[in-house]
VOGU-3710 file (C-alpha; in Angstrom, 3 decimals, decimal comma):
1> xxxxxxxxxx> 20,710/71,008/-34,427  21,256/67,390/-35,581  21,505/63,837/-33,783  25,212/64,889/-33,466  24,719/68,461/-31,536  25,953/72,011/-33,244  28,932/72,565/-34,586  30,666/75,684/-33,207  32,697/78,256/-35,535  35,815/76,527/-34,516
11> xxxxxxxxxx> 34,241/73,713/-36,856  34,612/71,846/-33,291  31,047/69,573/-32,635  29,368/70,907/-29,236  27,551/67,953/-27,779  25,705/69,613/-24,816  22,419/68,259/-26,375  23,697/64,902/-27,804  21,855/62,445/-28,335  22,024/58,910/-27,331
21> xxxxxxxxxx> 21,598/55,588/-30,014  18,323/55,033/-27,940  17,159/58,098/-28,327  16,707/58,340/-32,136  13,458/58,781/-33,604  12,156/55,187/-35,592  10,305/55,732/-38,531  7,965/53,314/-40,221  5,040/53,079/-42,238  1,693/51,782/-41,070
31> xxxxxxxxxx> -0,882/49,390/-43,473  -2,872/52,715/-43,851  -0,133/54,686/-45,276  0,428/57,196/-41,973  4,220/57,148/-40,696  4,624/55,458/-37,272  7,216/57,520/-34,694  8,629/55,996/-31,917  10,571/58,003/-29,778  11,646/58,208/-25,975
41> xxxxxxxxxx> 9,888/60,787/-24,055  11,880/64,223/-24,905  9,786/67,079/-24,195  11,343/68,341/-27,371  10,801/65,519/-29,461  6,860/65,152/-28,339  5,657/68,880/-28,443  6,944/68,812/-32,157  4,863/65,283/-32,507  2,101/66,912/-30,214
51> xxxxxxxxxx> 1,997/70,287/-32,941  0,994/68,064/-35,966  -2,340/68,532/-37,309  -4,115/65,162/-36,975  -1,387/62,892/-35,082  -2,648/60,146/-33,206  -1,420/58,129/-30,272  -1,776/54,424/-30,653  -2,423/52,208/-27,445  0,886/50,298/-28,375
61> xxxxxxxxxx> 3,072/53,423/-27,566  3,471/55,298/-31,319  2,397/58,288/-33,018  0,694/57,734/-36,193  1,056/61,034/-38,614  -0,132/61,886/-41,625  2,149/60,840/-44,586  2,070/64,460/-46,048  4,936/66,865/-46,241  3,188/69,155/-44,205
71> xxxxxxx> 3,054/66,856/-41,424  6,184/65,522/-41,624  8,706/68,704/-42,256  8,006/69,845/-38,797  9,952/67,111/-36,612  12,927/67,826/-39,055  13,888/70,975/-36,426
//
């Protein structure tokens, strides 16, 4: 699944789960090192935030994560 839905065997893109411009995931990097997410509130999107080991929610509405592969190849799916 990408930003752009599935593409079928027909080589034909199936958008039943696209998503929107304001629904993409920001990425950034905080003074500490830890990546900042931002992202809308897709169950989806946050139970794959929610399953990383040692995520944090900051008062200002991110998710701070670890800036380790480990913590990071999970949101790819």
């Amino acid at each position: 699944m990408s930003i752009f839905g599935d593409m079928d065997s027909g080589g034909e893109y199936d958008d039943s789960e696209l998503y929107l411009p304001s629904q993409y995931v920001v990425l950034g990097y905080a003074e500490n090192g830890d990546v900042i997410v931002e992202s809308p509130y897709i169950e989806k999107w946050i139970g794959a935030i929610r399953s990383v080991l040692d995520r944090r929610w900051h008062a200002t509405k991110y998710w701070l994560i670890p800036a380790q592969m480990s913590a990071i190849l999970p949101l790819r799916s």
